[in-house]
N, C-alpha and C positions, 0 to 999 in steps of 0.2 A: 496497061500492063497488069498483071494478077496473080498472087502467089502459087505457086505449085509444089506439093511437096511430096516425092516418091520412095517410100521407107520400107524397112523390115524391121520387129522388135522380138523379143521373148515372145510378143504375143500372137504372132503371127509365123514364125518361123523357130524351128529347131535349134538348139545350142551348136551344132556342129556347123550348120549353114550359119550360122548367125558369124563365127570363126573366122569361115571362108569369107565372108563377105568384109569381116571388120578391115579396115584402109589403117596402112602404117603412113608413119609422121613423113616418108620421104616421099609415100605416093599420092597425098594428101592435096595439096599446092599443084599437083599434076594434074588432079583430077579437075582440081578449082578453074584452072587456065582452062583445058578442054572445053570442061561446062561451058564457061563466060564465053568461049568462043564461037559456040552453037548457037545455030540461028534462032532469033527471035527471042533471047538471053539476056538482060538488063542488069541482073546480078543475082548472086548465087552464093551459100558456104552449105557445110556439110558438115554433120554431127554422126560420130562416129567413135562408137562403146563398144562395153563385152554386148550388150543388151540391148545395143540398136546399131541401124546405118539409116540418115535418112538424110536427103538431098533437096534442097529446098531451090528454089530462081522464084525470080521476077519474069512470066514471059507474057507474050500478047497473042498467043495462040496455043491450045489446051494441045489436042490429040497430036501435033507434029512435035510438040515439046515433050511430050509423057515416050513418045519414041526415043524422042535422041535423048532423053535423061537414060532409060532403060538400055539403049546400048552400050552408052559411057558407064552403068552401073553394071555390067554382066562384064565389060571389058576389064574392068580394073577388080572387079572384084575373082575373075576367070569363070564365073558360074553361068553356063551357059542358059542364053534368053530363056528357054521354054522351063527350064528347072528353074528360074530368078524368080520370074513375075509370076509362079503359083502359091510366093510366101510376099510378096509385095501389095501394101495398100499405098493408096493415093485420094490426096485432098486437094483440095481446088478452092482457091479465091476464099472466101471468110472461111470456108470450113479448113483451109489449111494453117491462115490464121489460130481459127480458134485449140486446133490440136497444139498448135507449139506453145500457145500456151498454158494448156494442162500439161504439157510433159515438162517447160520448165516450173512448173508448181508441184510435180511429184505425183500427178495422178494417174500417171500411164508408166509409173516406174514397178520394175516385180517385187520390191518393197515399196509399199505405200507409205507415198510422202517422201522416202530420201530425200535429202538434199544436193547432193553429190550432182545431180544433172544439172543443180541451176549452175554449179562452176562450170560443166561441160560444157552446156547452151551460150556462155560465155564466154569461153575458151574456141568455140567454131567461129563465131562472131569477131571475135579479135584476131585468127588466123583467115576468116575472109578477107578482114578490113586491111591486115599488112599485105595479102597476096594481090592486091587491089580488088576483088570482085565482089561484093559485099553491096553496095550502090544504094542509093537511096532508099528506096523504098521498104528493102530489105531488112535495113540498120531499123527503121523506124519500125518495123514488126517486132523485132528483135528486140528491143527498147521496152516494148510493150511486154514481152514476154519474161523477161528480169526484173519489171516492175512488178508482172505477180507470180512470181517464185520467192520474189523476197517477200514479198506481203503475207505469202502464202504461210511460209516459216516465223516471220516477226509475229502475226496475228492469230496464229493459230495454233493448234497442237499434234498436227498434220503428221509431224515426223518422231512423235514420242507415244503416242496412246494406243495406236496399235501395238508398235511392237514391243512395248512394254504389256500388254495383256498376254501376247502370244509368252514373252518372254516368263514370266510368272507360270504359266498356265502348264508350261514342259518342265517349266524346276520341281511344278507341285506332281506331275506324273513322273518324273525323274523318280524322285524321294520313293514313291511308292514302289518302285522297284530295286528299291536301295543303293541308290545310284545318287551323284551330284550332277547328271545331265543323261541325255539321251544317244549319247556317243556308242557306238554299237548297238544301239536298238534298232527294229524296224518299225519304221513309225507310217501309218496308212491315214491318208488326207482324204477324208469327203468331202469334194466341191472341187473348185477353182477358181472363185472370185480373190476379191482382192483382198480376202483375211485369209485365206485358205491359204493363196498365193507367200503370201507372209508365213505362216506355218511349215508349210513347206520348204523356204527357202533357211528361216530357222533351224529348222530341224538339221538339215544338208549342214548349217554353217556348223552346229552344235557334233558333228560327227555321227551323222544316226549311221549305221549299217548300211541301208537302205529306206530308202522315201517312194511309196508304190501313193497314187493318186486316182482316185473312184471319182467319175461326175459323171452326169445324166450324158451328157453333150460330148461324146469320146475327144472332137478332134479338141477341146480344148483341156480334156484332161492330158492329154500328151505331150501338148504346148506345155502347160505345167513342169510334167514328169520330166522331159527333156532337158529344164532350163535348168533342174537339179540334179542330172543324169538319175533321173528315178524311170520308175514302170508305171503301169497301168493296170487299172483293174473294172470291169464292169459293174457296175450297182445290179444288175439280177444277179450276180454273182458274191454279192459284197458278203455272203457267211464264209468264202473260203480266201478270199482277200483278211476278211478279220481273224481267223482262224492265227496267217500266219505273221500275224503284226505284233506288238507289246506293247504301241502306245496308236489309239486312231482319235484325230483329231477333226470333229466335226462341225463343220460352219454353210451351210447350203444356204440357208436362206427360204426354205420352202418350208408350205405352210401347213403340214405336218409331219408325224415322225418318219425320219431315215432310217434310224438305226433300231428295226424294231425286239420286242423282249425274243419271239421265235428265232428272229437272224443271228441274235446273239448265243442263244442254246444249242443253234445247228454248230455255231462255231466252234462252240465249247465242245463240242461234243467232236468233232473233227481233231480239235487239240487233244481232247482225253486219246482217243484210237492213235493218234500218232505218236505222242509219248509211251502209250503200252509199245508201240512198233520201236521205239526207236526211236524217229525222226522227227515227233513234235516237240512244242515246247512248253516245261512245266510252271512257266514265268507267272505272275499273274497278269492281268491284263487291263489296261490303264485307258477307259474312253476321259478326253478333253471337249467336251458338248461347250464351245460358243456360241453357237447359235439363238437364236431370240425371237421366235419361240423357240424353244428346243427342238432337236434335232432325234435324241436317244428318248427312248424309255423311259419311264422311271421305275421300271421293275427293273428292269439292267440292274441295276446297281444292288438288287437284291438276292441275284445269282455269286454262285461260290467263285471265289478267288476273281473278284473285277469288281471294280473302282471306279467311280462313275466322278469326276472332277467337272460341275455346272457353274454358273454364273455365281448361286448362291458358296461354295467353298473358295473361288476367287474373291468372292467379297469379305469370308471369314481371314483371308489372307492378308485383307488390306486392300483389296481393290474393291469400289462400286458394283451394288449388280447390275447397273447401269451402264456398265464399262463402253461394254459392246452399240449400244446404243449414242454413249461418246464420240466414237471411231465413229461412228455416220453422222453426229452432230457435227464432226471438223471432216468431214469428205466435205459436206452439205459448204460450212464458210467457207473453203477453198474453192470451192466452185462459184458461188457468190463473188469471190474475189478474182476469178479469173474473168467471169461475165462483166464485171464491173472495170476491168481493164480490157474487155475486148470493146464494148459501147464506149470509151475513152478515148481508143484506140482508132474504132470506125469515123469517129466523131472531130477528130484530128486529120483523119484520114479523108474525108469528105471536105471537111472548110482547106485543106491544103490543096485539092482538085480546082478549088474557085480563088485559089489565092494568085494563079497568074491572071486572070481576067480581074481582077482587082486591082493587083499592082499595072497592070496595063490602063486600066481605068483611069489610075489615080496619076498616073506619068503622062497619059492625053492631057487631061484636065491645068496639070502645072506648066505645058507645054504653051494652053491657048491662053492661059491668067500671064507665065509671064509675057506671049506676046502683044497682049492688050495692054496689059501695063507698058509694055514698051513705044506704042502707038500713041498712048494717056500719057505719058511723061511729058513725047514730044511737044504734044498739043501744050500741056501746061505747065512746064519751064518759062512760058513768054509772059504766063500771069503774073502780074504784081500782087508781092506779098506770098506766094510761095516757095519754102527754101525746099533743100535738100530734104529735111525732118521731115517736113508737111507730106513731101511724096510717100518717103518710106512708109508714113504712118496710114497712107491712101492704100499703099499695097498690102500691108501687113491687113488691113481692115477687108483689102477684098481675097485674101487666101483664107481668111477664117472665115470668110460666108462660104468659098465654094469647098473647106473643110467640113462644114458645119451640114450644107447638102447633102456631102458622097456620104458622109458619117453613116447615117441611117441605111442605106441601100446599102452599102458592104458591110455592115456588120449583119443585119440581115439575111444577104445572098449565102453568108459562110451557114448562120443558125441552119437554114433551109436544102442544105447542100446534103444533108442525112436524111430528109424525108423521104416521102415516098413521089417519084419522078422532080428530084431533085435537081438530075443535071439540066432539066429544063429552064431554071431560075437564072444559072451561069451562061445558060445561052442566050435569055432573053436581056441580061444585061449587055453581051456582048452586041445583040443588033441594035438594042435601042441608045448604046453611044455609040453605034457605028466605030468597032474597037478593030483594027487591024487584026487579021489573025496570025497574021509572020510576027507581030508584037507579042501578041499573046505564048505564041511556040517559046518564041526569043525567052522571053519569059520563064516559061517551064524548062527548058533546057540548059536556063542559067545557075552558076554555083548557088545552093541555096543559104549560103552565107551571106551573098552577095543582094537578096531580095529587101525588102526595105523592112516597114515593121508590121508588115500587114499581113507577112509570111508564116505559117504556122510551124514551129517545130516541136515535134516532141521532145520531152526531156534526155538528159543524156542516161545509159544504159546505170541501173545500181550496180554496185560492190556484188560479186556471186560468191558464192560459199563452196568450199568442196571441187575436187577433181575426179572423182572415177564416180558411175551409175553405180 
């Protein structure tokens, strides 16, 4: 079996679809029983925000399972097929893995780092496990994925340094327009990474007017714009986008200037002709450059009525001008820390594959010791001079030699069960003890409570933080 997991997020899909598609609490347990009941379906839960839907199983066959996930997710959600799956991605086997654990760590949330998801990723998980569908394998992903969401938040500064720079960086363009925030401004975003994304969604909470969003890459400037019902704007076009903004906040990332001193004079010059008409605005005009290298000018800042807010005036504020630089030093450990629990996770995940042929292994072995020992008693109860004692201590001496054999090859076969053609290790133990393979099934299809101590389990699921994304 192999995880599959078929989602929409902010990042992929419009605020309005995102709406449609979100699952109430009553159709939730409907949808779950469905799922589990589809073929080739082992277990299943479903996470489900303002800001995602995404459907996870256990199944043992890709393209007939990505079907029947996608028509239980058009049915319940009523958005028909051919409109569903042009905002839907899908991950497969470790790489569906590896997503669910950056988005319970906060790296795939429209504020970077929230913590809010790891309570939701928890809260799906505990409403699989009561609906019963949830199943082995699944728990154990899941397990994996609370362990680095909370590591992510205990170890790092994941959910405090971004949006503590954005947050600083709109008071100090607030201020300049004599304001205590940017509540009725229109505030224009260059980019749509994941600072930008933050500034954006800022702005929106902070009341702007309007939030219009400019990137190279249209369809993900709209993804943006949408998530905060804002607009869009083209970058050949960006003097008449800035023209009609009061605060632009720039963070691209490219490796020289966006916002150049001409784009900004055509601007100006657009706003001078519109306030003589009428219709422009006489505000001044507030660029927020986080970017690293810069983004603007630095003649901007020397044109009448604009204010040019950089790394170096956030530092005269009290922040680092390193700030920026920060927010990539804690992307960078959170990701570290998700990789570190997905190799933990694979690594669990492979010695648990060879823990039935082990335990199978080690239940032959006790089977043939004690019927030799049972054939060896007969024979030497007739000896004089041996009691009861003398047996026991015959038998106890010969389980710890053929302890003391399996020892090495199973602990072994588990190390090797992550390498590279691993499963070939677990098959070669099973021909060369000649191991039953209805033992072996028996085996994996038993309560895994009930497996002896040679059974690998993961830890149980951490404490989550927060209920809404």
């Amino acid at each position: 079996m192999s995880v599959l997991v078929v989602g929409m997020s902010h990042k992929s899909a419009p605020v309005p679809v995102l709406e449609r598609a979100a699952l109430s609490a009553d159709a939730l347990p409907k949808l779950l029983r469905d799922l589990f009941q589809a073929g080739d379906v082992a277990g299943t839960f479903v996470i489900s925000t303002c800001n995602r839907v995404e459907i996870y199983a256990d199944v043992n066959r890709f393209h007939g399972s990505v079907a029947a996930v996608c028509e239980l997710f058009s049915r319940y959600s009523g958005i028909v097929t051919p409109e569903l799956t042009g905002h839907l991605y899908v991950h497969y086997e470790e790489g569906a893995v590896k997503h669910l654990l950056a988005v319970a760590a906060g790296l795939d949330s429209m504020v970077l780092g929230e913590p809010q998801i790891l309570g939701q990723v928890r809260a799906a998980l505990n409403v699989a496990r009561t609906n019963g569908t949830l199943g082995r394998a699944l728990g154990d992903v899941g397990s994996a994925a609370l362990r680095a969401g909370k590591r992510a938040h205990a170890e790092t500064g994941i959910d405090r340094t971004g949006a503590s720079l954005i947050s600083v960086g709109l008071e100090m363009a607030a201020s300049v327009l004599g304001r205590s925030s940017v509540q009725g401004q229109r505030v224009l975003v260059v980019g749509a990474g994941s600072m930008s994304s933050l500034a954006a969604a800022s702005a929106s909470r902070s009341g702007a007017a309007h939030v219009t969003v400019a990137n190279r890459t249209r369809r993900h400037a709209e993804r943006l714009a949408a998530s905060v019902g804002g607009g869009t704007a083209d970058l050949a076009e960006l003097p008449q986008a800035i023209a009609a903004a009061d605060v632009v906040v720039s963070c691209t990332g490219a490796s020289g200037l966006v916002i150049t001193d001409a784009a900004v004079q055509s601007a100006l010059a657009r706003r001078t002709a519109g306030a003589d008409a009428g219709t422009g605005s006489g505000h001044p005009l507030v660029f927020l450059d986080l970017a690293m290298p810069r983004d603007v000018d630095t003649r901007v800042a020397t044109l009448p009525g604009v204010t040019v807010i950089g790394m170096e005036e956030l530092a005269a504020a009290g922040h680092s001008a390193t700030a920026l630089a920060s927010v990539a030093d804690e992307v960078a450990a959170v990701r570290a820390i998700v990789a570190e629990e997905f190799s933990a996770y694979r690594a669990a995940a492979h010695a648990a594959q060879v823990t039935p042929t082990v335990v199978a292994l080690r239940a032959k072995a006790a089977e043939v010791v004690d019927a030799e020992l049972a054939r060896l008693t007969g024979r030497l109860q007739s000896v004089d001079g041996l009691d009861g004692r003398a047996l026991e201590e015959i038998a106890r001496a010969v389980r710890r030699v053929v302890d003391k054999l399996l020892h090495a090859p199973t602990v072994r076969v588990k190390e090797l069960a992550g390498s590279p053609r691993g499963d070939g290790y677990d098959e070669a133990l099973r021909v060369l003890f000649d191991l039953d393979p209805r033992t072996v099934e028996a085996v994996t299809s038993a309560d895994p409570e009930s497996a002896d101590a040679d059974h690998t389990q993961l830890p149980a699921p951490s404490a989550a933080e927060g209920n809404r994304e």
